[in-house]
N, C-alpha and C positions, 0 to 999 in steps of 0.2 A: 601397612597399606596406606595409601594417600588419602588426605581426605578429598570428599567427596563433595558435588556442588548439582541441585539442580535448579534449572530456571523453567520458568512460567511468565509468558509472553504474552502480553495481552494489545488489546488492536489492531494497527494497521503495518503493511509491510515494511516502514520506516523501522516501525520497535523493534520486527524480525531480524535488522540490518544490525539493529544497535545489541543485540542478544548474542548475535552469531560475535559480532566483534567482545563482546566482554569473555563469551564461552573460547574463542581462542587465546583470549590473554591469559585465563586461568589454567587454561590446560598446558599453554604455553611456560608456566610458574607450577608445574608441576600436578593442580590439582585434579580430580578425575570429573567429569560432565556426564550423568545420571538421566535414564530417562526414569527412573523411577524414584520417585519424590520418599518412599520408606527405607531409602538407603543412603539418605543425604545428611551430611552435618550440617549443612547450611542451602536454606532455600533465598533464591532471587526472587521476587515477582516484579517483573517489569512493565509496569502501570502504564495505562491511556486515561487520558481525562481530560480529553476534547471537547467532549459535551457531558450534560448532566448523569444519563445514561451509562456514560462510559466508567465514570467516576465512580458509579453507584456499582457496576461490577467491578472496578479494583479494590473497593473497600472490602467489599462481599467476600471476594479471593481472600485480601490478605486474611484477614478476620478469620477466613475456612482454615491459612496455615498458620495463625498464631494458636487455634484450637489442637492443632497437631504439636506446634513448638510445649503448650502445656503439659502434654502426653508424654513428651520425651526430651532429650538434650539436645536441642537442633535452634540453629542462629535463624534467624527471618532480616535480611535485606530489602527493605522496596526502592525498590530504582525509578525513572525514568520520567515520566510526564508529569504523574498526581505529587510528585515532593515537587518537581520545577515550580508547580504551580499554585503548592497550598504548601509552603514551609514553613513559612512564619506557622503555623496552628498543628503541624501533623504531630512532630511532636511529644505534644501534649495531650491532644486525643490518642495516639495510639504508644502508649510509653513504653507497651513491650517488644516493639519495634526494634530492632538491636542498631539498624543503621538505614538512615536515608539517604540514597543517591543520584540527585537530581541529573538529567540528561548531560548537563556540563561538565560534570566529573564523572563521567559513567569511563572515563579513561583511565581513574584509580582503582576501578574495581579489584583489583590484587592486593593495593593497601589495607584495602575495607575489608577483603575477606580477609586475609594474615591476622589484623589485627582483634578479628573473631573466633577465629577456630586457628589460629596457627599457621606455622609455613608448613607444605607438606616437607615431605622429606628427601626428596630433590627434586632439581629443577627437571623439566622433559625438552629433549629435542623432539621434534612434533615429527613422527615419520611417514608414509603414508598408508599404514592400517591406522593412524589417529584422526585421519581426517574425515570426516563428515563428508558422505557418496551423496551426490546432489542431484539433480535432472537440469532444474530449473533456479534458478537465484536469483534474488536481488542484490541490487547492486546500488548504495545512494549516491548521490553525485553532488549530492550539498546540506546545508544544513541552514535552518530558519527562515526566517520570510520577512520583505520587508513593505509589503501589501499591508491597507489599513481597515479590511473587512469588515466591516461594523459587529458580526455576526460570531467573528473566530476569535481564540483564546492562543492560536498556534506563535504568534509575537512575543506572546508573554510567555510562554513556554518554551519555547526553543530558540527565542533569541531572534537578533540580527542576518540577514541573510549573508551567507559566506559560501563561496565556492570550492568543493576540493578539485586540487589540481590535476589533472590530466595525468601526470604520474599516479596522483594516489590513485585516479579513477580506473587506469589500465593493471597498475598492482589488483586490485580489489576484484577485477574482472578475470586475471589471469589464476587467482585463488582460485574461484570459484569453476575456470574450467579445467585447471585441475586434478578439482576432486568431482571430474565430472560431468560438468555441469553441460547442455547443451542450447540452452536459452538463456537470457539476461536481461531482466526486467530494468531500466532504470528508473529511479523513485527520485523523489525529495519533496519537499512541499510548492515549488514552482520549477519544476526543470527547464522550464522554456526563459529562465532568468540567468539559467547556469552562463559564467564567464563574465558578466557584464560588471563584477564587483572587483575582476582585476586591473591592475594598474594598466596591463597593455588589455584589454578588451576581446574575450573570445566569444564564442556563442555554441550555441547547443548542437548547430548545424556539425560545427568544425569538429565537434568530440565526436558527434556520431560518425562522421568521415575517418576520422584516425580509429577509432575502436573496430571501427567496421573491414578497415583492411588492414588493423593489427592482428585480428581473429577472425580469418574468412571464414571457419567451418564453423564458427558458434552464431547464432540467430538473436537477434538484439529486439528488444521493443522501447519505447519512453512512452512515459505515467505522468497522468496529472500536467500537461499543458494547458496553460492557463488562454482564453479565446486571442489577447493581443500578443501572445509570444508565437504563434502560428503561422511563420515569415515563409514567404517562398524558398529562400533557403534551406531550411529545416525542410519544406517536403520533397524541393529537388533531391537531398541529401537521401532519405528516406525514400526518393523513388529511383535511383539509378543503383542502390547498392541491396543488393539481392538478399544477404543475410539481415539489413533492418526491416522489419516486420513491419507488414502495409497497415498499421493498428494506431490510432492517436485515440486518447483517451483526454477529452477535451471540456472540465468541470465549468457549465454557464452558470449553474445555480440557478437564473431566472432568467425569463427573455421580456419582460414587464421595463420600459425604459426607468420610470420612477421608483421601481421597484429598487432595480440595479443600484441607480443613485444612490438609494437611502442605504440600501448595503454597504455604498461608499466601493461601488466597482464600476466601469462601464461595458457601454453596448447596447446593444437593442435585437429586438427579433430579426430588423432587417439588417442591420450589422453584423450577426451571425450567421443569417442567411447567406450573403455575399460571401463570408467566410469559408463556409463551407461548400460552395460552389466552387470555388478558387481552390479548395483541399480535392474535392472528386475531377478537377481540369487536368488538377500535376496526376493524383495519383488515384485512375476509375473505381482499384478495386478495393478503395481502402475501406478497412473495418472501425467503425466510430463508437466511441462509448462518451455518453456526461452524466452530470450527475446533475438530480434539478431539486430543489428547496421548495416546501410550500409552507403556508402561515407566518412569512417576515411577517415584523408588523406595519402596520398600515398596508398588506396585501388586501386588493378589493377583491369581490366577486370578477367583478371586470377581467381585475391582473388576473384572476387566479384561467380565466375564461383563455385568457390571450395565452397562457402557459400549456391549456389543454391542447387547444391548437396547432400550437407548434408541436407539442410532441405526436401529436396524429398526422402529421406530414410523415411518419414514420423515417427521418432522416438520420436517426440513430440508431446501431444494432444494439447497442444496450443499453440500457438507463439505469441507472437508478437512483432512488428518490427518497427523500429522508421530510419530516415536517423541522422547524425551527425550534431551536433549543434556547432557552433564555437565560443565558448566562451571567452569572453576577456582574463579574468582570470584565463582560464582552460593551464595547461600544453602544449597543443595539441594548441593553436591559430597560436600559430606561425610555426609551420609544415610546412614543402614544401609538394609540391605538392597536396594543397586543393584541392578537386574534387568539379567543379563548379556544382549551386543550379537546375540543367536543370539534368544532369546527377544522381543525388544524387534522385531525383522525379522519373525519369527512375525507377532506380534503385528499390527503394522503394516500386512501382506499380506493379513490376516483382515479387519480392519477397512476398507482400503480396497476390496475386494470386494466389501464389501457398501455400504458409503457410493455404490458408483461404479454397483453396478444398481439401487437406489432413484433413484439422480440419471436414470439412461438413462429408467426407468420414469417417472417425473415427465416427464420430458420429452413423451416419445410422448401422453403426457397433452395436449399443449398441439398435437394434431394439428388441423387444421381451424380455430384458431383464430387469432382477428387483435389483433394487435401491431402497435406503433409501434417502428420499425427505425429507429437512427442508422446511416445509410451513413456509413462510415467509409474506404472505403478502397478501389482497381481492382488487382487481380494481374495479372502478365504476359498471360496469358491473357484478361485485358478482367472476369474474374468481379469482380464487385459484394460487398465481404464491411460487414457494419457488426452491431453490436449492438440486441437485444431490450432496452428500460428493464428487463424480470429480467434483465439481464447485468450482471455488476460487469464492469470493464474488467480483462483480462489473465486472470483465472482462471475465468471462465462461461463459455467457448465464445465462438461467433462465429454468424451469421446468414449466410448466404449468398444473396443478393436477385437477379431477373433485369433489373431495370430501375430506375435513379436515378441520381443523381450524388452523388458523397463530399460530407456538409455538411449532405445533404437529410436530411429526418426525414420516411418513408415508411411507411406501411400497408401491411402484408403478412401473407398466410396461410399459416403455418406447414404445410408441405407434405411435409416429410420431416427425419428424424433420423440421425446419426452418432453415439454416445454426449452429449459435450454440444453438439456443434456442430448446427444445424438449417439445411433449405433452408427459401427463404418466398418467396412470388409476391407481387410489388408488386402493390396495387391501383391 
């Protein structure tokens, strides 16, 4: 029998991008991809360690499968963000580690494993009961960032920003529909930068144009637009072509001008403002998501006052909101005036309150109304759960449907609310 390989993926849907890509090269080299972790010769854990938090549950992990590696004969890999970012020291703190591979060689992964457990014992042509059945996918369209965030660690982890080409991005997009897939999230850590690092100059607008009427039957969205990549181009694009999803997900972190600055970004409340007046002109019915930061340091009462405000315009469908993490490494450690870990909770508590009954309230808004539902998925119980095109995947809730099958893309009348989760009657 081949041997076997499981992976453990930890944070955000970039890792999940970077996981499915290493789980085809191995499978592709013969080995076999396990969901269950007591039949593996060799465990991946592929590490986040963005912030402090995150760091402290991949150590957790590994630590949980070196406790199992004890118990029995099975290799331990950590891949991914926490070696990019602590190599020099890992190491030596975790010696029984058999291999670290940092996100820039996460493309050896078949060296690394061969050279732990063995080659299997032949190679596989991949046919299609080996593929992984999908709904929904991500799809990255770049890789590292060349933003100088006072606050992020993501530069030193993942590098220089580099765009993949248009080839690799419709290859990657044509996998995933495929094996299935009926939506396609695009990700990277600044999508609204995509192209600009080629020699001849493309943009994000023009990918979305070509993917969109390379694949008319599959539904597109883009993640993570950063407020100045948000060009009228990109929302013409996004409003005249029916399968890209009227959805921007649009990270301000603050709307505090000095705030901003000291993050080393720009903008302002009313620069955002305007922004988004000029997003609802091109496109009335679009669906908004940011993400907003509290406890930078040097945030006043003031700033934090001017942040609350803004988000009680309720001009976002979904927020959400994280306190400041103080990173060794980040720009921003050394900062006067940290606002200590008691006020930053405050904070935190207040803000998400009120982000989370303007989302409820948005919601009950969409009573009576009909939407196209990806059925995604059948619970024990036989319930029917999939997503509203307003849902980003993993952070919007869920739809609850009475009648479809997982795959299908169903009309349904939103019929009742749970905070973000919604029921809805198939038509």
């Amino acid at each position: 029998m081949n041997k076997t390989i499981y992976i453990n993926t930890l944070g955000c849907a970039k890792n999940e991008v970077d996981s499915k890509k290493m789980a085809t090269k191995l499978k592709k080299a013969g080995y076999q991809i396990t969901d269950d972790y007591e039949l593996a010769d060799l465990f991946i854990i592929n590490t986040c360690s963005f912030i402090e938090s995150a760091t402290s549950e991949s150590i957790d992990t590994v630590l949980d499968f070196l406790d199992i590696k004890n118990e029995r004969n099975v290799a331990v890999v950590v891949s991914g963000c926490m070696p990019s970012r602590y190599a020099a020291n890992l190491s030596d703190q975790m010696p029984e580690v058999d291999a670290f591979l940092p996100c820039a060689d996460e493309h050896n992964v078949v060296e690394v494993v061969s050279s732990l457990i063995g080659l299997p014992t032949k190679k596989n042509e991949l046919v299609e009961s080996d593929v992984d059945r999908i709904i929904s996918a991500y799809v990255k369209i770049s890789e590292g960032c060349d933003r100088t965030c006072a606050f992020c660690t993501i530069p030193l982890i993942r590098g220089k920003y580099h765009s993949y080409t248009m080839e690799q991005i419709a290859s990657d997009v044509k996998n995933a529909v495929d094996a299935g897939a009926k939506e396609i999230n695009f990700v990277a850590q600044d999508t609204g930068h995509w192209g600009r690092d080629f020699s001849e100059k493309q943009t994000l607008a023009g990918l979305l144009e070509f993917i969109a009427q390379k694949f008319p039957d599959t539904y597109f969205r883009v993640l993570y637009v950063q407020p100045d990549e948000v060009t009228d181009d990109l929302l013409f694009a996004i409003q005249k072509n029916n399968n890209i999803i009227n959805y921007l997900d649009i990270p301000l972190q603050h709307v505090s001008e000095h705030v901003l600055r000291d993050m080393k970004r720009t903008g302002s409340a009313q620069d955002f403002m305007a922004r988004i007046n000029r997003i609802k002109e091109i496109i009335p019915d679009v669906t908004l998501r940011t993400t907003l930061m509290v406890g930078f340091p040097g945030e006043t009462d003031d700033d934090f006052q001017e942040l609350l405000d803004f988000a009680s315009l309720g001009i976002f469908d979904y927020v959400g909101v994280f306190s400041y993490s103080n990173e060794d490494d980040a720009a921003s450690h050394d900062y006067p005036d940290q606002v200590d870990e008691e006020e930053k909770s405050y904070r935190l508590g207040e803000i998400t309150d009120l982000v989370d009954s303007i989302a409820a309230s948005k919601i009950r808004e969409r009573m009576g109304q009909t939407y196209k539902v990806i059925i995604e998925g059948q619970e024990e119980d036989g319930q029917l759960y999939g997503r509203a095109l307003f849902q980003a995947p993993e952070v919007d809730g869920l739809v609850y449907v009475d009648k479809g099958m997982p795959g299908q893309v169903v009309e349904a009348e939103m019929i009742d609310s749970l905070l973000y989760d919604l029921e809805g009657e198939a038509k």
